[in-house]
N, CA, C and O of each residue as an XYZ file, in Angstrom:
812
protein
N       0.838     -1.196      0.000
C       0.000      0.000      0.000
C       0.874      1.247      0.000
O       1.928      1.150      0.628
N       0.602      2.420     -0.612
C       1.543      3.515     -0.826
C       0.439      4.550     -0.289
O      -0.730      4.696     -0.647
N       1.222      5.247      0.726
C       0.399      6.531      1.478
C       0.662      8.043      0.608
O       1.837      8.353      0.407
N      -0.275      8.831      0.176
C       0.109     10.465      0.061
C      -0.175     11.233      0.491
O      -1.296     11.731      0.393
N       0.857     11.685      1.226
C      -0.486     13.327      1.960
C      -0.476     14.201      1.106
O       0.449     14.541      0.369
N      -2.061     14.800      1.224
C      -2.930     15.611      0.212
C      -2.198     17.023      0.447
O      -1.121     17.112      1.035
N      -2.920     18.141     -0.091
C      -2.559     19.539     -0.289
C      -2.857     20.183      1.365
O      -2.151     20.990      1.969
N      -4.120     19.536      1.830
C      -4.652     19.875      3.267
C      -3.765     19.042      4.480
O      -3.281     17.947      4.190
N      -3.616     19.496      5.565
C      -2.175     19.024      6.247
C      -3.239     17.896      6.638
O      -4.438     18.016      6.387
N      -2.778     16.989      7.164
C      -3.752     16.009      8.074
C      -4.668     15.102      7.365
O      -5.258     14.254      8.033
N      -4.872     15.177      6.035
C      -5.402     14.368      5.402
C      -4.576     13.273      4.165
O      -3.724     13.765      3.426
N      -4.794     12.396      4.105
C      -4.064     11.154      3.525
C      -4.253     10.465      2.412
O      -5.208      9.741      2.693
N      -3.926     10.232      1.286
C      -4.598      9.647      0.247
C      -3.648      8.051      0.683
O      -2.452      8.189      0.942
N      -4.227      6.715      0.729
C      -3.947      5.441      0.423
C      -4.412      4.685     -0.474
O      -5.599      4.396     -0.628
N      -3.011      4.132     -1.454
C      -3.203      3.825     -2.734
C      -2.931      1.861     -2.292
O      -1.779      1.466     -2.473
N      -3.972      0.802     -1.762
C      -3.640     -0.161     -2.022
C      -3.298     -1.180     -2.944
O      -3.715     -0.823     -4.045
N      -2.849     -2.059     -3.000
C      -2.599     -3.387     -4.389
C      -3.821     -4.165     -4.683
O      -4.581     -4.568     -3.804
N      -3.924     -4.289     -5.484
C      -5.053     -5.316     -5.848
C      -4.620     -6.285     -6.420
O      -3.729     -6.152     -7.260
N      -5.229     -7.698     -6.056
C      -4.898     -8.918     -6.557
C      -5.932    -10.183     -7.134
O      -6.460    -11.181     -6.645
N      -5.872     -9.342     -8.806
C      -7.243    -10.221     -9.272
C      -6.925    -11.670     -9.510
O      -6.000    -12.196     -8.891
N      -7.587    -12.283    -10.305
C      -7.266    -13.683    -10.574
C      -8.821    -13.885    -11.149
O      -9.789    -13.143    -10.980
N      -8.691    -15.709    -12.217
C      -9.848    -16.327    -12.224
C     -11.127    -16.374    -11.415
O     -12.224    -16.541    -11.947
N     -10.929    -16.201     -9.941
C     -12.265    -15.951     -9.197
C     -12.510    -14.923     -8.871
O     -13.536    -14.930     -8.190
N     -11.807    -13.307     -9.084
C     -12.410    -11.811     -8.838
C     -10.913    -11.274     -8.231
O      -9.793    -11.342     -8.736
N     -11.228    -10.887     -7.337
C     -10.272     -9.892     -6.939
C     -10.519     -9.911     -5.274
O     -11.513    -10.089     -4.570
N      -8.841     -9.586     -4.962
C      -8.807     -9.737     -3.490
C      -7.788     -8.165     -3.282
O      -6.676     -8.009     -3.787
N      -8.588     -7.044     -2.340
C      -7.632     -5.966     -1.870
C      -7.711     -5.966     -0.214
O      -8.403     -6.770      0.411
N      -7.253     -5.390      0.128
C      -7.048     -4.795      1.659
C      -6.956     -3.516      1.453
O      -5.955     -3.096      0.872
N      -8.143     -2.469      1.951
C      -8.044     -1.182      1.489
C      -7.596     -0.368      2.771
O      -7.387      0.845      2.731
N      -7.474     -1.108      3.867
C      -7.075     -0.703      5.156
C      -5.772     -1.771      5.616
O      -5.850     -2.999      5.645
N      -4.686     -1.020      5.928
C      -4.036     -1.248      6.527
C      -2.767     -0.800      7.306
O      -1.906     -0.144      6.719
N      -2.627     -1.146      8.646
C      -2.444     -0.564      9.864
C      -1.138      0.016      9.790
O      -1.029      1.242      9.748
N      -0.230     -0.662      9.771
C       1.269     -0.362      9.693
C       1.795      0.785      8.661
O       2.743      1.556      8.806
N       0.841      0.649      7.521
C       1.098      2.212      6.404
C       0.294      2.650      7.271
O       1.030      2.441      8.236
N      -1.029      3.284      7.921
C      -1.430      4.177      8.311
C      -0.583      4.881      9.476
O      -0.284      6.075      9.485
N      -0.304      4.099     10.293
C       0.382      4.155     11.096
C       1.330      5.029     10.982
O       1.323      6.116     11.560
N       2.478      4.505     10.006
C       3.473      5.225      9.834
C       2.958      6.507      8.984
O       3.683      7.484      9.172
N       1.927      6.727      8.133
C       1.665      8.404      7.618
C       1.108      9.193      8.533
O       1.197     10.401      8.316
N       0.416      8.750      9.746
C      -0.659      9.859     10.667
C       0.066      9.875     11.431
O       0.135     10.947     12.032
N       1.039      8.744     11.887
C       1.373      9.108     13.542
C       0.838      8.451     14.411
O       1.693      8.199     15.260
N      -0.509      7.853     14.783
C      -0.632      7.041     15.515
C      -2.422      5.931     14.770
O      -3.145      6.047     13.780
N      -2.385      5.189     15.717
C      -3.550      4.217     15.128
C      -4.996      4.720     14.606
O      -5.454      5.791     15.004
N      -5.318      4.336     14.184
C      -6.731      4.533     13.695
C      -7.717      4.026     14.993
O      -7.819      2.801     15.045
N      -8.386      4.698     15.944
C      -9.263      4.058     16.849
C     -10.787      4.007     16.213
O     -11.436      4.756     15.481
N     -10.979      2.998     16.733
C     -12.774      2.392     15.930
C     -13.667      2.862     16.645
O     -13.866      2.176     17.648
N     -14.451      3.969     16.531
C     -16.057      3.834     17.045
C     -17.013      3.477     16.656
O     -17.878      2.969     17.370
N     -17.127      3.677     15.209
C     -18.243      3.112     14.435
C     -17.854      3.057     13.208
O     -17.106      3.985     12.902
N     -18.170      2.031     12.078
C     -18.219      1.775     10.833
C     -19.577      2.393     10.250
O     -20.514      2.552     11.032
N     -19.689      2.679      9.163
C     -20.860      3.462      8.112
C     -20.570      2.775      7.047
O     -19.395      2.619      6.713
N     -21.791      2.158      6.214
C     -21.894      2.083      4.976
C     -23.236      3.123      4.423
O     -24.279      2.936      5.049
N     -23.289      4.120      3.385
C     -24.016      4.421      2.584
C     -23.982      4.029      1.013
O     -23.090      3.621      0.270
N     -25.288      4.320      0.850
C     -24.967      3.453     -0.636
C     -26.356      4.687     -1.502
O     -27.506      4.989     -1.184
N     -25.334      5.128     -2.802
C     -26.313      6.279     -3.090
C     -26.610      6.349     -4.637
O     -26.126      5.577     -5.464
N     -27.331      7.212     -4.863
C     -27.887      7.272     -6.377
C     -27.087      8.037     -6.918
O     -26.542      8.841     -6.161
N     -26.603      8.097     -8.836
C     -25.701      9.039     -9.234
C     -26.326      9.820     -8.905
O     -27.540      9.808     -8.703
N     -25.068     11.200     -8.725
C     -25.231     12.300     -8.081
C     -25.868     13.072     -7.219
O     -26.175     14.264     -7.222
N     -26.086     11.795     -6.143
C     -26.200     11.905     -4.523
C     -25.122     12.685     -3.652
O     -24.058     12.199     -3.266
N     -25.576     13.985     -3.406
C     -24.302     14.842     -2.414
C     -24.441     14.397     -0.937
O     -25.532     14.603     -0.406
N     -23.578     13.882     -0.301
C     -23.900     13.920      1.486
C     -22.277     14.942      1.790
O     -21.263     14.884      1.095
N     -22.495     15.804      3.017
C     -21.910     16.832      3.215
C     -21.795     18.127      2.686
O     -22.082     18.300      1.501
N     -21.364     19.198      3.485
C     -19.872     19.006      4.094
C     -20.212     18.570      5.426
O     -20.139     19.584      6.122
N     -20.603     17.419      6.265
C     -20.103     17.246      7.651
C     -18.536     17.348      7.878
O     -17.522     17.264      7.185
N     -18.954     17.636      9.579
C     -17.850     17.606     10.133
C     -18.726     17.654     11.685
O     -19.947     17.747     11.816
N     -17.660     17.558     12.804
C     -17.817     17.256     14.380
C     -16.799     18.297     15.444
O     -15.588     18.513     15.492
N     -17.810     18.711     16.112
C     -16.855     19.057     17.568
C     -15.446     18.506     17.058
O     -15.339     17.507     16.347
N     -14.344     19.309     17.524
C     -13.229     18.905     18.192
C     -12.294     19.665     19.047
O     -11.798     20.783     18.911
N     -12.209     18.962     19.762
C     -12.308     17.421     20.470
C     -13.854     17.048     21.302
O     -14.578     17.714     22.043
N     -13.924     15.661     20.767
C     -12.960     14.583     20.479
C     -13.163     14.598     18.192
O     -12.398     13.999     17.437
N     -14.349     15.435     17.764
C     -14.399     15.195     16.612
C     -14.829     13.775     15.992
O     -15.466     12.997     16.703
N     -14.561     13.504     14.958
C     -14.787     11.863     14.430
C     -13.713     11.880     13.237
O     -14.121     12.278     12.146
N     -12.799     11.609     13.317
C     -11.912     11.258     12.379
C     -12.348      9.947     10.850
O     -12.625      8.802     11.206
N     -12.355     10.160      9.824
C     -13.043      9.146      9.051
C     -12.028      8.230      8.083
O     -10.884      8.682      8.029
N     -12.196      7.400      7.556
C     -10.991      6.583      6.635
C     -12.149      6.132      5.638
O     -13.109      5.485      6.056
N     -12.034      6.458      4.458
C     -13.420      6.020      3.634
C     -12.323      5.963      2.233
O     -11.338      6.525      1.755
N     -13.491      4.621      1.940
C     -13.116      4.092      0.428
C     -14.399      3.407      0.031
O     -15.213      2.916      0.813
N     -14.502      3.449     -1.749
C     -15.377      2.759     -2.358
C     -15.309      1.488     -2.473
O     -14.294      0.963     -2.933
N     -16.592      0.629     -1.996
C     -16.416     -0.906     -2.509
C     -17.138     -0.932     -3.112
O     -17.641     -2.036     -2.905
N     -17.734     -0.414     -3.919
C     -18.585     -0.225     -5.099
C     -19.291      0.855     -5.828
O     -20.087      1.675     -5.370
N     -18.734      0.672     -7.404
C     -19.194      2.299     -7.962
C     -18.479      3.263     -7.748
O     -17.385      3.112     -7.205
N     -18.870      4.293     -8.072
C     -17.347      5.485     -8.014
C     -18.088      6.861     -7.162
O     -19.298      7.076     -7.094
N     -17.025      7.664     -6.577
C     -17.534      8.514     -6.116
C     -16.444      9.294     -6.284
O     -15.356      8.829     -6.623
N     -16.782     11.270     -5.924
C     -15.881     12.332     -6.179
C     -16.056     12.567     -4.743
O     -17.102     13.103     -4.377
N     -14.710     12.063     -3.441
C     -14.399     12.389     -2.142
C     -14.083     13.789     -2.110
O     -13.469     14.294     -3.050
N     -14.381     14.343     -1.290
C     -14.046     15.919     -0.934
C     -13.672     16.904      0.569
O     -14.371     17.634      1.271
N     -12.655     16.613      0.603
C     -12.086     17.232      2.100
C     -12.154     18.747      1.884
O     -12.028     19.362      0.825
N     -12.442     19.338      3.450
C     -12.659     20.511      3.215
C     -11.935     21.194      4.491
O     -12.260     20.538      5.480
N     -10.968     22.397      4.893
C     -10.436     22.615      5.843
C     -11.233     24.025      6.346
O     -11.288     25.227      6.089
N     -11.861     22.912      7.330
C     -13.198     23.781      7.898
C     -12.332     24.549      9.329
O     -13.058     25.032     10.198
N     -11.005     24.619      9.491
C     -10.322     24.607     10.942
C      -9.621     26.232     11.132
O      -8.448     26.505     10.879
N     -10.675     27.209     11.644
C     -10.278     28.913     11.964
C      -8.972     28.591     12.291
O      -8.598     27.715     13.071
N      -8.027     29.684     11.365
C      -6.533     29.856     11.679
C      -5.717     28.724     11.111
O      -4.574     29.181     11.133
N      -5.655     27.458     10.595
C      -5.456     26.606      9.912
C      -4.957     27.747      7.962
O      -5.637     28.372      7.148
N      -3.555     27.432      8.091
C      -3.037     27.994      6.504
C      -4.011     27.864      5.294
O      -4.204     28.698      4.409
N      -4.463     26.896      5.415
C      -5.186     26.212      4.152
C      -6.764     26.333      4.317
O      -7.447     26.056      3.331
N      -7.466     26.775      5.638
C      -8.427     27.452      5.927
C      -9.384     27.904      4.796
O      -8.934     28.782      4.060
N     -10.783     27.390      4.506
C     -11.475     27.390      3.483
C     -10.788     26.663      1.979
O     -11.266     27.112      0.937
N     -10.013     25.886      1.883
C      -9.287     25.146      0.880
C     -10.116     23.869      0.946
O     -10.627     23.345      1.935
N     -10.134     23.497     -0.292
C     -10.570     21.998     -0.480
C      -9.598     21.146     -1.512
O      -8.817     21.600     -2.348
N      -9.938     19.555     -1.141
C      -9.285     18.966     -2.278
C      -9.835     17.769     -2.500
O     -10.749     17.453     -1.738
N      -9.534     17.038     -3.318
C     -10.441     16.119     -3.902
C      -9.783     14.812     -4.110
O      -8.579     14.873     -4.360
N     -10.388     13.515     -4.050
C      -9.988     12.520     -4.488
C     -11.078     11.552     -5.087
O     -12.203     11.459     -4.596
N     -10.597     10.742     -6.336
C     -12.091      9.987     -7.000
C     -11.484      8.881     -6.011
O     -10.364      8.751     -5.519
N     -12.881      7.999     -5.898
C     -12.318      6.677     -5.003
C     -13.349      5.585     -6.362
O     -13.896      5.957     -7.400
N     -13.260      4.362     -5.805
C     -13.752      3.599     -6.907
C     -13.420      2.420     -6.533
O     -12.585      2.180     -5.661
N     -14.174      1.443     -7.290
C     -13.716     -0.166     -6.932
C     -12.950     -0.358     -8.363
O     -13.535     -1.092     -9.159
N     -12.304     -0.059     -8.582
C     -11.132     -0.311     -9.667
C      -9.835     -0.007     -9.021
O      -8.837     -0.670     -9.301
N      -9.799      1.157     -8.001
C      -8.686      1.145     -7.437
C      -8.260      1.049     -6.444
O      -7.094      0.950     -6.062
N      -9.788      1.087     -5.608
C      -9.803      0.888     -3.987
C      -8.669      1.840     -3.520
O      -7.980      1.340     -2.630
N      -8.310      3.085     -3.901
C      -8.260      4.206     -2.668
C      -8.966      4.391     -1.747
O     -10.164      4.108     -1.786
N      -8.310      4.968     -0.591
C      -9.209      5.464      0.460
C      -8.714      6.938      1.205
O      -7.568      7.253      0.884
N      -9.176      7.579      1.842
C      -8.738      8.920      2.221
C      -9.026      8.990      3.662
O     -10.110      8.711      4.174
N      -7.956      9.389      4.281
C      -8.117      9.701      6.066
C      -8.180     11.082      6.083
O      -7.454     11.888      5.500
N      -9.487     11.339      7.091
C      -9.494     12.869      6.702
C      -9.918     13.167      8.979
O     -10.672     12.782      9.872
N      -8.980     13.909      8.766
C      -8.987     13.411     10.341
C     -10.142     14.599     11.132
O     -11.171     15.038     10.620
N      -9.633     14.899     12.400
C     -11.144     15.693     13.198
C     -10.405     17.034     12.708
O      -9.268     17.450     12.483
N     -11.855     17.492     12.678
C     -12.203     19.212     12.235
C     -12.235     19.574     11.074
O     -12.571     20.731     10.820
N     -11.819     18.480      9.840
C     -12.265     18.903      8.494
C     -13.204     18.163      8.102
O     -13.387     16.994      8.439
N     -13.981     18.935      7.221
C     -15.208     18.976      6.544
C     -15.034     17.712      5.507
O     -14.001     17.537      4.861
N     -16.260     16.798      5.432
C     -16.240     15.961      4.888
C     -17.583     15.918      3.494
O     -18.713     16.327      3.763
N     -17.347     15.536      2.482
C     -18.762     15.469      1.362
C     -18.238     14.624      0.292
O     -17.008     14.597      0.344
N     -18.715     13.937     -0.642
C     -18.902     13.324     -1.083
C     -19.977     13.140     -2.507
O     -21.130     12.848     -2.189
N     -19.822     13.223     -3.413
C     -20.551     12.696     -4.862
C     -20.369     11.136     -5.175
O     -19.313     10.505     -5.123
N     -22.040     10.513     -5.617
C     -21.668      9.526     -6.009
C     -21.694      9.822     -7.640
O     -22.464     10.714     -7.997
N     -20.911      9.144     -8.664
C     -20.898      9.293     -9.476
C     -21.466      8.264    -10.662
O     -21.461      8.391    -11.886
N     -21.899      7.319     -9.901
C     -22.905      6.012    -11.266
C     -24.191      5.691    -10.205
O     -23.970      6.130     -9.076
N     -25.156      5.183    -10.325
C     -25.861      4.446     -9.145
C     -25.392      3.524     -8.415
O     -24.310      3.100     -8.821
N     -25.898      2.913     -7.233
C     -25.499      1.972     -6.667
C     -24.137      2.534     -5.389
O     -23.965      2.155     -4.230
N     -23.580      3.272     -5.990
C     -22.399      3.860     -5.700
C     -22.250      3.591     -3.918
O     -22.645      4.450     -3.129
N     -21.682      2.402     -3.499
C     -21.156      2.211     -1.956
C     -20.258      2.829     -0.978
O     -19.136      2.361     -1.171
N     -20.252      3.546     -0.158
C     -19.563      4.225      0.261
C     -19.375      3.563      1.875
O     -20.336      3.272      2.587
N     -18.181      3.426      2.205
C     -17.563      2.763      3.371
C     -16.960      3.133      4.294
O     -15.784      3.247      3.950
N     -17.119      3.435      5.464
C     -15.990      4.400      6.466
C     -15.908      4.249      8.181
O     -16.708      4.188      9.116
N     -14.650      4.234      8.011
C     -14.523      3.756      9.712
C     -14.375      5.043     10.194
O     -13.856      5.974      9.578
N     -14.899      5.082     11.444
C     -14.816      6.440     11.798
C     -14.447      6.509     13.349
O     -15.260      5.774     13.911
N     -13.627      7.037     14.239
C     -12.643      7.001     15.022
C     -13.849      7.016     16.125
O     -13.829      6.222     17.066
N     -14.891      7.960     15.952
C     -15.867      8.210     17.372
C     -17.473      7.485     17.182
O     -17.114      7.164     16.049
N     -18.398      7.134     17.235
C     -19.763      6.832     17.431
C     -20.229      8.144     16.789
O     -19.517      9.144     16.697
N     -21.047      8.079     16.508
C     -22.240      9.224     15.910
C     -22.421     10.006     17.186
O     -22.569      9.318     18.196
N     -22.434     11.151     17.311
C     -23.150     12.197     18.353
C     -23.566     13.706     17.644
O     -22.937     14.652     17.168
N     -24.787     13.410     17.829
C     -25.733     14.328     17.366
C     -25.645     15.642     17.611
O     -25.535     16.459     16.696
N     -25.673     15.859     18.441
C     -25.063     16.849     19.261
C     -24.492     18.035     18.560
O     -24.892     19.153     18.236
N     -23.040     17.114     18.423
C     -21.834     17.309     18.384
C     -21.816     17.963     16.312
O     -21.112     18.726     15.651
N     -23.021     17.086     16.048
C     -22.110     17.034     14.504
C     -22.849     18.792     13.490
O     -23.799     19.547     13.700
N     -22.148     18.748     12.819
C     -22.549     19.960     12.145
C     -22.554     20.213     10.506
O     -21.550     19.539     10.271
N     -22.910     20.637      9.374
C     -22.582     20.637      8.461
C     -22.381     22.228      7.687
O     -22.627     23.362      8.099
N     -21.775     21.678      6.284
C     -21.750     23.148      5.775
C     -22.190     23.119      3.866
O     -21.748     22.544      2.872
N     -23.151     23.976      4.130
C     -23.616     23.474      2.552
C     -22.736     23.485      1.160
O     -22.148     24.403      0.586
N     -22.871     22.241      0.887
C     -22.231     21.727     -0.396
C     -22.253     22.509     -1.589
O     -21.265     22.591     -2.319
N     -23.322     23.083     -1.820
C     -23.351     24.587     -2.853
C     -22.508     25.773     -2.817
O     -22.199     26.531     -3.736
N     -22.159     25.796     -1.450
C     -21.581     27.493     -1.528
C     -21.278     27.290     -2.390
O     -20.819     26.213     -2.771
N     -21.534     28.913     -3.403
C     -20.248     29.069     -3.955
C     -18.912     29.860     -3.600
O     -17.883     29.982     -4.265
N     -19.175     30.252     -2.611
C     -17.572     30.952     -2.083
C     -16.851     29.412     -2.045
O     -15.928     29.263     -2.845
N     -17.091     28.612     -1.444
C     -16.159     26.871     -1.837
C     -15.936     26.453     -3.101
O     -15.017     25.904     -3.710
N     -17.223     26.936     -3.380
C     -17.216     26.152     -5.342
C     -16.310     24.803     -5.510
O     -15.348     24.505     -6.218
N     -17.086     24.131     -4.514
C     -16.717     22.364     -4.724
C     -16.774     21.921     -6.168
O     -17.677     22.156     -6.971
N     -15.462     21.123     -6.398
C     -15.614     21.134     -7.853
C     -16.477     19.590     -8.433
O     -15.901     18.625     -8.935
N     -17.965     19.713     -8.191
C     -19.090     18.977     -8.535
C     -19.234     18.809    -10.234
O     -19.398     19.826    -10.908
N     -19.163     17.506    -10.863
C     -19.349     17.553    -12.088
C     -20.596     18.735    -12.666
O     -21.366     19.122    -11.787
N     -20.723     19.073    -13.513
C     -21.436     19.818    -13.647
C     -22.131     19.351    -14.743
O     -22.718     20.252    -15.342
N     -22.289     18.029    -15.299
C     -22.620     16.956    -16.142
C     -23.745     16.085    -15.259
O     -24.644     15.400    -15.747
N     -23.463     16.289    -13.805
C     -24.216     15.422    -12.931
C     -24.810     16.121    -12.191
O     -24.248     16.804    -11.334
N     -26.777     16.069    -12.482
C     -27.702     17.111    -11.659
C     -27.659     16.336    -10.336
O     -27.914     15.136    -10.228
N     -27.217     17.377     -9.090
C     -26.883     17.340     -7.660
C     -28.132     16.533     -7.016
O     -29.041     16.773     -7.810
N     -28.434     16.055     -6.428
C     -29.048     15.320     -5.767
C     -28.655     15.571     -4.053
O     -27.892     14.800     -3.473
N     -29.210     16.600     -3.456
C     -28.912     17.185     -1.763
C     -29.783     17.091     -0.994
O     -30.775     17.789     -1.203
N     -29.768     16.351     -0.007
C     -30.920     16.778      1.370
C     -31.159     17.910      1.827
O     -30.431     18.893      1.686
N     -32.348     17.860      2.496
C     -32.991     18.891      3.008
C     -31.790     19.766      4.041
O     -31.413     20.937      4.005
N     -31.503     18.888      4.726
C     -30.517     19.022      5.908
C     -29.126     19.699      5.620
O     -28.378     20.277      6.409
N     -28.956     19.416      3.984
C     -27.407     20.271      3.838
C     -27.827     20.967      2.982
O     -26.993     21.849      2.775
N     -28.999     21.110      2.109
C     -29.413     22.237      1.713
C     -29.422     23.412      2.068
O     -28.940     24.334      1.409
N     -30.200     23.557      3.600
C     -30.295     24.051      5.108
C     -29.038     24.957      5.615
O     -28.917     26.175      5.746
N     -28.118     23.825      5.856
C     -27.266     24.079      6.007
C     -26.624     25.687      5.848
O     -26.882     26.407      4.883
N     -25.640     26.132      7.124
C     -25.256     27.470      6.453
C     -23.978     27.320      5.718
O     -23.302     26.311      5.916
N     -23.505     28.415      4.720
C     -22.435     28.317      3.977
C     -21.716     28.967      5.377
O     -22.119     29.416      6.450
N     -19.760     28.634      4.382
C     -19.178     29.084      5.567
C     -18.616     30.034      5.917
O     -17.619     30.042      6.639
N     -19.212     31.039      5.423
C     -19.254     32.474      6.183
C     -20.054     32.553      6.996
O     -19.679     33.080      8.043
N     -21.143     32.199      6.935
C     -22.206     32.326      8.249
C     -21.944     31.191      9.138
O     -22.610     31.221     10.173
N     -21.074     30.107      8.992
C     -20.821     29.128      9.690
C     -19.649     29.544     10.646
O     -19.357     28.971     11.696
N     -19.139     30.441     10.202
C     -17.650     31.214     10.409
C     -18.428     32.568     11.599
O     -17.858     32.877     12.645
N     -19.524     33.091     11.235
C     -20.196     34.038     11.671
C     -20.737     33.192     13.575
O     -20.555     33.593     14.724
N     -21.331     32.097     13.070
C     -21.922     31.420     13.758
C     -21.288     30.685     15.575
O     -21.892     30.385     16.605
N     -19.274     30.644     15.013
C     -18.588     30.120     15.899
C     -19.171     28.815     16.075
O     -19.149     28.460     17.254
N     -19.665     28.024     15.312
C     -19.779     26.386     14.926
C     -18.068     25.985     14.606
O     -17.353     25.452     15.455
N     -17.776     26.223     13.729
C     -16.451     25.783     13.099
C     -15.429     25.282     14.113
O     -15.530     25.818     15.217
N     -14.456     24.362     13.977
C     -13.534     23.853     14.944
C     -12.524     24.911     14.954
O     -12.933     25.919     14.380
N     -10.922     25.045     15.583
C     -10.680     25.882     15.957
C      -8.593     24.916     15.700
O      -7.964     24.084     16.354
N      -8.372     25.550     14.679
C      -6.949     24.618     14.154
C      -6.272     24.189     15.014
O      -5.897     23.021     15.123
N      -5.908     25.576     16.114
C      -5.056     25.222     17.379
C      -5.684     24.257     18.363
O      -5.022     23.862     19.323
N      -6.916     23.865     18.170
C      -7.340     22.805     19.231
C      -7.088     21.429     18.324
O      -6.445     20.460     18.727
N      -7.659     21.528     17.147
C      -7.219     20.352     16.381
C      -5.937     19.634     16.469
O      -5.660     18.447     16.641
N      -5.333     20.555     16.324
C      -4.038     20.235     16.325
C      -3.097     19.895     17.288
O      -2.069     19.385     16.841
N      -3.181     20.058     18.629
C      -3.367     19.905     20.181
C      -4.318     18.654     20.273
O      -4.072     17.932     21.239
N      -5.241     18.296     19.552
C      -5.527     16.704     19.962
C      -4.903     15.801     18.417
O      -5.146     14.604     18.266
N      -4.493     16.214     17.894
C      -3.637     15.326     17.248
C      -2.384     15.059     17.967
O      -2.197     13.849     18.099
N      -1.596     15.694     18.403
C      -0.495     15.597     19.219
C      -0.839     14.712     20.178
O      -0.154     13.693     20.256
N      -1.902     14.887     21.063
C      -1.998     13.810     22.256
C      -2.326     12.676     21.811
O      -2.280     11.811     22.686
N      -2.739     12.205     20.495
C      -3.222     11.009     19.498
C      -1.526     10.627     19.527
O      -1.205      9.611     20.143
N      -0.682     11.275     19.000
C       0.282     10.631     18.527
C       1.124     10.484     19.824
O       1.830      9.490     19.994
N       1.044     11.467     20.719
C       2.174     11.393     22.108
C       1.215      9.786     22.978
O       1.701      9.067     23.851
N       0.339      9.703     22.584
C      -0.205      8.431     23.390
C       0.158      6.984     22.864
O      -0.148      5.942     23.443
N       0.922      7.091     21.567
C       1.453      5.653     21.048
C       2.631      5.326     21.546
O       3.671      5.985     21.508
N       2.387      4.018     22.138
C       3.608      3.208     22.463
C       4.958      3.646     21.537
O       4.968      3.794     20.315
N       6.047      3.804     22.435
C       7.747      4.269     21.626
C       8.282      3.038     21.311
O       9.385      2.965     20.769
């Protein structure tokens, strides 16, 4: 497996091997020892998510409190989708920046996009499966979004593929008023619980 970190600090592109043959194909789209060594410390499990969506189904921009946040690791096991990290984190360099990765079952990438950035997603055929371990449990509470339209973001959404958005991130405020709002996470705290993530792994 070959790790890249993206343009946004803290987020990860993983490129695994695939090994087809006469009966299909066998990957491992997670694994520990490359993650390990690109983030700094383990991936902790709270909950797994599968969604599974119609072409050009938008979910996000979520994102969560942090700390503790929900850190996510997502890849396609079926159908293709346009992944989209977003650096939702006040005072953070790259602050309102986004970047993108296609994921797909042809290549089984996956992307770690850790706490306090903004998370969304396009599916791009039907059927389109979407998979993700995510470091904390769901808390309601806690979670927040930011609408996928702005155009001050101008997410770069095929524009070949009519959007398909919930009510809920429709809703959603863009992130100037999200910015207005003091919702948004806060870089220097982010970044202060990444450190105690990594100062807590065994030497």
């Amino acid at each position: 497996m070959h790790a890249r970190r993206l343009s946004i600090s803290d987020c990860f592109e993983f490129t695994p091997r695939t090994f087809p043959d006469h009966r299909g194909l066998f990957v491992a789209p997670f694994q520990e020892d490359v993650f390990v060594e690109a983030v700094g410390h383990r991936l902790r499990l709270g909950q797994t998510n599968t969604s599974v969506s119609h072409r050009g189904a938008i979910r996000g921009v979520h994102f969560a409190d942090t700390p503790p946040g929900q850190a996510k690791y997502v890849y396609c096991p079926s159908g293709s989708m346009l992944d989209v990290i977003v650096d939702l984190r006040v005072g953070s360099p790259t602050f309102g920046e986004w970047t993108s990765v296609l994921l797909d079952s042809t290549e089984y990438k996956a992307v770690y996009i850790a706490e306090g950035l903004g998370h969304a997603f396009m599916a791009l055929e039907d059927e389109t499966v979407m998979a993700y371990l995510c470091s904390e449990p769901y808390n309601p509470a806690g979670e927040h979004g930011v609408n996928p339209m702005d155009a001050d973001l101008a997410l770069p959404w095929p524009e070949d593929i009519e959007p398909i958005v919930s009510e809920k991130d429709t809703t959603a405020p863009n992130l100037k008023e999200a910015l207005e709002q003091g919702v948004l996470p806060r870089y220097d705290d982010c970044a202060a619980y990444y450190e105690k993530l990594r100062a807590a792994e065994p030497r």
